[in-house]
Short mmCIF file of the C-alpha atoms (twelve columns), coordinates in Angstrom:
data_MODEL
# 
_entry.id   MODEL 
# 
loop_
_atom_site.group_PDB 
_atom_site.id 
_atom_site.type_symbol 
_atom_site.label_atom_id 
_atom_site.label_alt_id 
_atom_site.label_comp_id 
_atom_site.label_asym_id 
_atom_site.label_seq_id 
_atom_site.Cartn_x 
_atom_site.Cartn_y 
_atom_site.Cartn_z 
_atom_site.pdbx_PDB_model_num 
ATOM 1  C CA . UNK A 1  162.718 49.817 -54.538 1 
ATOM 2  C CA . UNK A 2  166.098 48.499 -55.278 1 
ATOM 3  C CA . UNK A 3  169.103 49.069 -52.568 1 
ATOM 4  C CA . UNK A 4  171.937 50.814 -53.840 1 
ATOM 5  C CA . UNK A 5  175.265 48.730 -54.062 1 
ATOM 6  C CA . UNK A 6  177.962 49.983 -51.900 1 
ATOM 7  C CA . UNK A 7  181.451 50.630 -53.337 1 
ATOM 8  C CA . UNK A 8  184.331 48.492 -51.970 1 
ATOM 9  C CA . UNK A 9  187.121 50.564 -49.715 1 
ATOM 10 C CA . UNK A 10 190.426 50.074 -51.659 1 
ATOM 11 C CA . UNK A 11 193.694 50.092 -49.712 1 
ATOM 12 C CA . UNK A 12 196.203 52.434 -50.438 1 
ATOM 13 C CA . UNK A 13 200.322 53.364 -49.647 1 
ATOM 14 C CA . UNK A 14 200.747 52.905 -46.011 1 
ATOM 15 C CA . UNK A 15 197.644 51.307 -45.436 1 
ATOM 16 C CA . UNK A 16 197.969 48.765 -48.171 1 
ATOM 17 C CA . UNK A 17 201.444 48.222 -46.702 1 
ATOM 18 C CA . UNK A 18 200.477 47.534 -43.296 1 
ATOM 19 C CA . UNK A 19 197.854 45.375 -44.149 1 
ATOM 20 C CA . UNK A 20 199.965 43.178 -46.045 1 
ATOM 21 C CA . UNK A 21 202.333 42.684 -43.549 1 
ATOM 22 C CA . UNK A 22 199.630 41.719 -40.811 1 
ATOM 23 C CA . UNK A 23 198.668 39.189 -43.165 1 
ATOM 24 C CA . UNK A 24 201.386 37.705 -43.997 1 
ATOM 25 C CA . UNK A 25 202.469 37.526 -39.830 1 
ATOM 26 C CA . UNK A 26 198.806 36.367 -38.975 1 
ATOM 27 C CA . UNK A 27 199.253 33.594 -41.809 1 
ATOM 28 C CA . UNK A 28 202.158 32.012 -40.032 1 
ATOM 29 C CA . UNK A 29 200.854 31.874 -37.038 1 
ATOM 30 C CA . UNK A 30 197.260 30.484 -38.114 1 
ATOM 31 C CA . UNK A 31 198.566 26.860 -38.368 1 
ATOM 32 C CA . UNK A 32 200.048 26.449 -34.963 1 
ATOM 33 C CA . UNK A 33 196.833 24.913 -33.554 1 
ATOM 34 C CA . UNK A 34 197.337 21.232 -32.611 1 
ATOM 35 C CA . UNK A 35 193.938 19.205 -32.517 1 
ATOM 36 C CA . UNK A 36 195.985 15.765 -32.247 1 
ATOM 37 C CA . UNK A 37 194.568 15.448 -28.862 1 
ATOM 38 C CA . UNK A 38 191.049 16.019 -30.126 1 
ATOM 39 C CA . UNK A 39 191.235 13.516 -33.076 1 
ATOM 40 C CA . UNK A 40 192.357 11.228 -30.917 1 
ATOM 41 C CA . UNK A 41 189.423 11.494 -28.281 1 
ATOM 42 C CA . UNK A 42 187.281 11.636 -31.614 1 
ATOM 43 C CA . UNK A 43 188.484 8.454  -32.791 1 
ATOM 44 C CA . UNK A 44 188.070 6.532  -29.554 1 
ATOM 45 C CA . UNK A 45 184.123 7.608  -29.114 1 
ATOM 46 C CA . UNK A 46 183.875 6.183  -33.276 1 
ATOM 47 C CA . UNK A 47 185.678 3.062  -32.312 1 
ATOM 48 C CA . UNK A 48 183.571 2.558  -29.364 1 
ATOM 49 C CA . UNK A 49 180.340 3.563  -31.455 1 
ATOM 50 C CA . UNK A 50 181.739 0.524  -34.042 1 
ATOM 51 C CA . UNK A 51 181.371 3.325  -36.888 1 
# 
């Protein structure tokens, strides 16, 4: 028995337009995370470690 294949939901008008603004405002805000700190703490335990 095979499974039948779903069909993909498309976007449309207002939709489509509101989704493409989220995106773009969710994109600028995705590469405010600073892991300095954690690199840092990473590279200690490696140095320690003598990796």
């Amino acid at each position: 028995m095979a499974i039948a294949i779903k069909s993909i939901p498309v976007l449309k008008n207002k939709a489509a337009a509101n989704f493409t603004t989220k995106v773009t405002e969710n994109s600028a805000r995705r590469s405010t995370v600073d892991f300095s700190k954690q690199t840092s703490i990473a590279s200690k335990i490696l140095a320690k470690a003598k990796l």
